[in-house]
DSSP file (Angstrom, degrees, kcal/mol; ACC not computed):
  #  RESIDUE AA STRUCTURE BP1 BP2  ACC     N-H-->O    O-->H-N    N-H-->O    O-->H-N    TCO  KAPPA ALPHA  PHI   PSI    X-CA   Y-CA   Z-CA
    1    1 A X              0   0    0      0, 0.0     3,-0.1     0, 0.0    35,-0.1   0.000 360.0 360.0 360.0 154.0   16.2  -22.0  -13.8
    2    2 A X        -     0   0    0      1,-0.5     2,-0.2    33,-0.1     0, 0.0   0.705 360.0 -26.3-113.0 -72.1   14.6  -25.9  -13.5
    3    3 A X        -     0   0    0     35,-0.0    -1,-0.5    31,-0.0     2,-0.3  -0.661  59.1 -99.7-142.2 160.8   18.0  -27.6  -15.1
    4    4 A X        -     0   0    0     -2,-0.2     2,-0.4    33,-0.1    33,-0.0  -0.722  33.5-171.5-106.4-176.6   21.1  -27.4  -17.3
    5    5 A X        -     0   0    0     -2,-0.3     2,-0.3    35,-0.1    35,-0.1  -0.989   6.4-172.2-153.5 147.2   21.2  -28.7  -20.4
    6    6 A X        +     0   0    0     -2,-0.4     2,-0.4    35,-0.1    35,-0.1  -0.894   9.7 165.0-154.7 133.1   24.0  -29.4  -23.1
    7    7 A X        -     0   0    0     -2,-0.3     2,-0.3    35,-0.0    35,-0.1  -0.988  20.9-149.6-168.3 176.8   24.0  -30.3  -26.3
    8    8 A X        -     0   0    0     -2,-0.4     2,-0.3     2,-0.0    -2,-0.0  -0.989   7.8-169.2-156.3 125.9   26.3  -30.7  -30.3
    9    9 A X        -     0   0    0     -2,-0.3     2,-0.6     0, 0.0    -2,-0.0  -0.890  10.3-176.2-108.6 151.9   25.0  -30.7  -33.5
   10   10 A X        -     0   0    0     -2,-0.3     5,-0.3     2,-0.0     4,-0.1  -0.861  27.6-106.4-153.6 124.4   27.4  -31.7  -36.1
   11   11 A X    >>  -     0   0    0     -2,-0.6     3,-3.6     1,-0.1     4,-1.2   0.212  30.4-109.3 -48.8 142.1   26.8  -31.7  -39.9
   12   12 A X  T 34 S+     0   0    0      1,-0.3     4,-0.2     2,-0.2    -1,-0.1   0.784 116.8  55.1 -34.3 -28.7   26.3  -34.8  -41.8
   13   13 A X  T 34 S+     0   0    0      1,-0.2    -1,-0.3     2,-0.1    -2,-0.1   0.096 113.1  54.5-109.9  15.5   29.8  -34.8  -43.8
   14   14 A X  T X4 S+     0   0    0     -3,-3.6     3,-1.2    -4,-0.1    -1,-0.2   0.632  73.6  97.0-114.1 -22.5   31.3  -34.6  -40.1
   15   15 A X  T 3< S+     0   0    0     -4,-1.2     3,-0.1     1,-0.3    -2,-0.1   0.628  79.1  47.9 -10.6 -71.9   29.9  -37.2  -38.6
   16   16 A X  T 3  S+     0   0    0      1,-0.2    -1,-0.3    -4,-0.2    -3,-0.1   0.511  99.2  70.9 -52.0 -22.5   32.6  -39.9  -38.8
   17   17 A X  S <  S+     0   0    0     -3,-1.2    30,-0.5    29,-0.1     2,-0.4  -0.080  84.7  85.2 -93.4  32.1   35.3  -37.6  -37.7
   18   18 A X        +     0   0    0     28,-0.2    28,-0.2    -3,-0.1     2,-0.2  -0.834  52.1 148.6-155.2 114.5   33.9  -37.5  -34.1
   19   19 A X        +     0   0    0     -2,-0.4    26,-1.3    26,-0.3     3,-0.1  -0.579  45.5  43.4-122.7-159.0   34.8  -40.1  -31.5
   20   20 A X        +     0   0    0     24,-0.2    -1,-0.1     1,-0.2    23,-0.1   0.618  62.1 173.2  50.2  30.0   35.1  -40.5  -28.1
   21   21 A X        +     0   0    0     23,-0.1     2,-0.3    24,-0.1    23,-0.2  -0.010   2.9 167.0 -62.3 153.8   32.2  -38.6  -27.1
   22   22 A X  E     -A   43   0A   0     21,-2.5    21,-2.6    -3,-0.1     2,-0.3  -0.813  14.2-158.1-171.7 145.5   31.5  -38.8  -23.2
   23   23 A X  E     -A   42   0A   0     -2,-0.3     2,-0.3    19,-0.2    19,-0.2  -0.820   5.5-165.1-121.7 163.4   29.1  -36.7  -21.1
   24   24 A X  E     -A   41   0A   0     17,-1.8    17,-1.8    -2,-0.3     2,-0.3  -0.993   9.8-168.1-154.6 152.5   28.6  -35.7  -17.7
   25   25 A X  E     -A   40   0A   0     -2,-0.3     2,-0.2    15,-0.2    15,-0.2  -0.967   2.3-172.4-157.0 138.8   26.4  -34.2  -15.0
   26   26 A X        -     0   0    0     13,-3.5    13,-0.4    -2,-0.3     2,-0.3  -0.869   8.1-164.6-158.3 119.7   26.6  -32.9  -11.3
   27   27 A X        +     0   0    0     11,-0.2    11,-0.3    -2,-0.2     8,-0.1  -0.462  23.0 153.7 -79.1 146.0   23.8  -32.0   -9.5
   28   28 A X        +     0   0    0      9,-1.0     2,-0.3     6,-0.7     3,-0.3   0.252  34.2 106.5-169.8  46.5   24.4  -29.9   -6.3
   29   29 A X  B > >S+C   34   0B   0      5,-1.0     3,-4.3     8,-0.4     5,-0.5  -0.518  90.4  13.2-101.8 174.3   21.1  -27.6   -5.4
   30   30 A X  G > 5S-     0   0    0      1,-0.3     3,-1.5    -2,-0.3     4,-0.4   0.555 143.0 -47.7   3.6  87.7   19.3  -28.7   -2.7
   31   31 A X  G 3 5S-     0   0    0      1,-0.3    -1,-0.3    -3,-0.3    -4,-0.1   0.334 106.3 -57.3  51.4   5.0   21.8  -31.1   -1.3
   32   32 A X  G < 5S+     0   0    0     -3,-4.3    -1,-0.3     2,-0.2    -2,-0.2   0.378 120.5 101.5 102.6 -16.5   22.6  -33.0   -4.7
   33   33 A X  T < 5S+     0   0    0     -3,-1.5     2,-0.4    -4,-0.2    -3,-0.2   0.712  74.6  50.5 -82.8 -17.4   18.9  -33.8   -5.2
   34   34 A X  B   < -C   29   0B   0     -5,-0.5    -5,-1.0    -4,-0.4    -6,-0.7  -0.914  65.5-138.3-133.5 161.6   18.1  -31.2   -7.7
   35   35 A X  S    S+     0   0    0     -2,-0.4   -31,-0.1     1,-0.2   -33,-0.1   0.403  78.4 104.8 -85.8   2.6   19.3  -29.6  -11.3
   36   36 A X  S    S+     0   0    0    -33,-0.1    -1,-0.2   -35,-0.1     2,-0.2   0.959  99.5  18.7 -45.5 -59.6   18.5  -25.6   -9.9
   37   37 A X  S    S+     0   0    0     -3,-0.5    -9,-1.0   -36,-0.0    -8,-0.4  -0.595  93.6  85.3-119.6 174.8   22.9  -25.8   -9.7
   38   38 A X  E     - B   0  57A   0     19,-1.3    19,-1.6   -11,-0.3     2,-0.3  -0.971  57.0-124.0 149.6-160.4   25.2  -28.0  -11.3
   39   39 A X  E     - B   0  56A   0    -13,-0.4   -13,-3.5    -2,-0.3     2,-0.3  -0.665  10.5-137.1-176.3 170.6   26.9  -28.1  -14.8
   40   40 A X  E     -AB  25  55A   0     15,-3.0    15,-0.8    -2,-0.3     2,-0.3  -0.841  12.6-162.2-115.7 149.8   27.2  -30.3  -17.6
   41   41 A X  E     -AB  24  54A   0    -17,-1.8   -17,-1.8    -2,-0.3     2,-0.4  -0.966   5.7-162.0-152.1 136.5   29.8  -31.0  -19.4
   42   42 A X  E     -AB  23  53A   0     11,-2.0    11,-4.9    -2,-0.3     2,-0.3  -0.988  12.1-166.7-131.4 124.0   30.4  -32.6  -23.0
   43   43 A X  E     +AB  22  52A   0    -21,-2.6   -21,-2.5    -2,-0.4     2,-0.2  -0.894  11.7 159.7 -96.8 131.0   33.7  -34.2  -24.3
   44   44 A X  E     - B   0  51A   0      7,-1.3     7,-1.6    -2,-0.3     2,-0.7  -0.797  39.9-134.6-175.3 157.0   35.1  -35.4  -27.9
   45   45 A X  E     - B   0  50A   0    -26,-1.3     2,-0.5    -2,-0.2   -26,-0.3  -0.479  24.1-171.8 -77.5 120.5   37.6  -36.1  -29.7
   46   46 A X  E >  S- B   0  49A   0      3,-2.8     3,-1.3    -2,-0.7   -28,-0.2  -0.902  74.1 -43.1-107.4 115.4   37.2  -34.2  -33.6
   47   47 A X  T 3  S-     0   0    0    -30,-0.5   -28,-0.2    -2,-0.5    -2,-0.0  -0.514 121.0 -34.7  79.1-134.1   40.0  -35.6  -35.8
   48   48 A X  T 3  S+     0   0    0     -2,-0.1     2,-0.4    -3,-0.1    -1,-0.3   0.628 125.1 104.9 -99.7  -9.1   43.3  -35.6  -33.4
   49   49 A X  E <   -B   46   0A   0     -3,-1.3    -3,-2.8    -4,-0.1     2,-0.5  -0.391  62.6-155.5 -40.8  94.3   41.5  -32.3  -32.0
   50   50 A X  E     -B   45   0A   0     -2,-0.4     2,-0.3    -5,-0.2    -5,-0.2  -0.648  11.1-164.8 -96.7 148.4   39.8  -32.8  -28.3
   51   51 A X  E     -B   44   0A   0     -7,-1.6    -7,-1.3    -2,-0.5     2,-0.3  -0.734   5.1-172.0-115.3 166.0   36.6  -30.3  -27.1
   52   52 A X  E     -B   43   0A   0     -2,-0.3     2,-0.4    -9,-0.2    -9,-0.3  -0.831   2.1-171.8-158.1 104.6   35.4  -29.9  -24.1
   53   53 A X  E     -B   42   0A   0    -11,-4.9   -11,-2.0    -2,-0.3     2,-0.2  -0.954   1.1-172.0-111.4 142.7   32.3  -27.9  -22.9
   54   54 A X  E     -B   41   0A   0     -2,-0.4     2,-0.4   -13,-0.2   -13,-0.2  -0.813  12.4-175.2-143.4 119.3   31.3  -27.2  -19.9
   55   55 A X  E     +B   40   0A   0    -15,-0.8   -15,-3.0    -2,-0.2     2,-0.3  -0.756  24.8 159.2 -97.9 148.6   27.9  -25.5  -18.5
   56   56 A X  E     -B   39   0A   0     -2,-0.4   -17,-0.2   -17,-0.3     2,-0.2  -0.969  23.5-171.2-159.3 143.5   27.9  -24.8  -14.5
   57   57 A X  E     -B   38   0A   0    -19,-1.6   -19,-1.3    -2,-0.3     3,-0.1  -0.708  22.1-180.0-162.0 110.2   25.9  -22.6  -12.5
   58   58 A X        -     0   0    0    -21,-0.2   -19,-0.0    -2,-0.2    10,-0.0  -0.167  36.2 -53.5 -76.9 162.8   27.2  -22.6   -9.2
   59   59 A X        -     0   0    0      5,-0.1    -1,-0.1     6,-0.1     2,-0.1  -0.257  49.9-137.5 -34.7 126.4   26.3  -20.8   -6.0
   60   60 A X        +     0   0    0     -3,-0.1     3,-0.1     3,-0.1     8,-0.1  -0.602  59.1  71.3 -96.8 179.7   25.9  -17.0   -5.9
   61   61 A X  S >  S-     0   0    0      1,-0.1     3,-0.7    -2,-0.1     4,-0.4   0.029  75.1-110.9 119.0 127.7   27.2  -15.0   -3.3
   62   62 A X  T 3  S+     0   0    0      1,-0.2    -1,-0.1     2,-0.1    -2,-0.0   0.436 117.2  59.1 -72.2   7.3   31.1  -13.7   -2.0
   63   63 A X  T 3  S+     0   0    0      1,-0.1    -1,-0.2    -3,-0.1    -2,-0.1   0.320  94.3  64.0-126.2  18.2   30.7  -15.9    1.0
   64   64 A X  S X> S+     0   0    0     -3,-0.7     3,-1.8    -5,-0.1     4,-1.5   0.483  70.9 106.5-126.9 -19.5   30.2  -19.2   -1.0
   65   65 A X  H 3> S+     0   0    0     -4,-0.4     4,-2.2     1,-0.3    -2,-0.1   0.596  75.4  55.1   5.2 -79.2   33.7  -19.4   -2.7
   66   66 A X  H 3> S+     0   0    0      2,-0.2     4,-1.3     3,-0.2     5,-0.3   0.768 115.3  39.9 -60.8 -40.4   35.0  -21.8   -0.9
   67   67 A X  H <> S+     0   0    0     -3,-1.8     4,-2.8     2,-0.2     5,-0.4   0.938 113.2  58.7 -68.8 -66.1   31.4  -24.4   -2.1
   68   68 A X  H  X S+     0   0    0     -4,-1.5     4,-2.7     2,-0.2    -2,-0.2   0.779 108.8  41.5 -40.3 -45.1   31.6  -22.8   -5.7
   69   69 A X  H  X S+     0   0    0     -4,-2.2     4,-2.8     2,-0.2     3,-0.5   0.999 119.4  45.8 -63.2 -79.3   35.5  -24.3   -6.0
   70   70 A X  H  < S+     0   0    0     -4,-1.3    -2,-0.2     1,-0.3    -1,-0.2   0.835 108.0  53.8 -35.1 -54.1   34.6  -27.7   -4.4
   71   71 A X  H  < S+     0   0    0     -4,-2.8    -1,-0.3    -5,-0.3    -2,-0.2   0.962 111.1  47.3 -65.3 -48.2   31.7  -27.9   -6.4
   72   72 A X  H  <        0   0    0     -4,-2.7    -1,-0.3    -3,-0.5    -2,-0.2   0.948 360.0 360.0 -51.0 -37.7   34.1  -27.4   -9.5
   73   73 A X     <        0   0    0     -4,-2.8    -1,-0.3    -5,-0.1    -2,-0.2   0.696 360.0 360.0 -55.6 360.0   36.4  -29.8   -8.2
């Protein structure tokens, strides 16, 4: 895996009904310098409705818990 990657397609006659978009990214392979681990995450508001996605790929491993939770935090 190089990176993550996120993304929303949203039909033409929906357009206007979607605001508040905001995105985010958190690197944490190899010290915070690279996209190997990480997630993404995409926010917005549809209508009075809010979404939220979020892709992560964390640390493997039973002995990494404790990183994998921080990392969420």
């Amino acid at each position: 895996m190089v990176g993550q990657y996120i993304v929303m397609f949203v039909k033409e006659e929906h357009k206007d009904k979607i605001n508040s978009i905001k995105k985010h990214k958190v690197k944490t392979g190899f010290a915070g310098m690279a996209g190997n681990k990480g997630s993404v995450a995409l926010r917005f508001n549809f209508e009075d409705t809010s979404f939220a996605f979020v892709n992560v790929h964390l640390e493997s491993g039973q002995k990494q818990i404790a990183e994998r939770l921080e990392n969420l935090r």
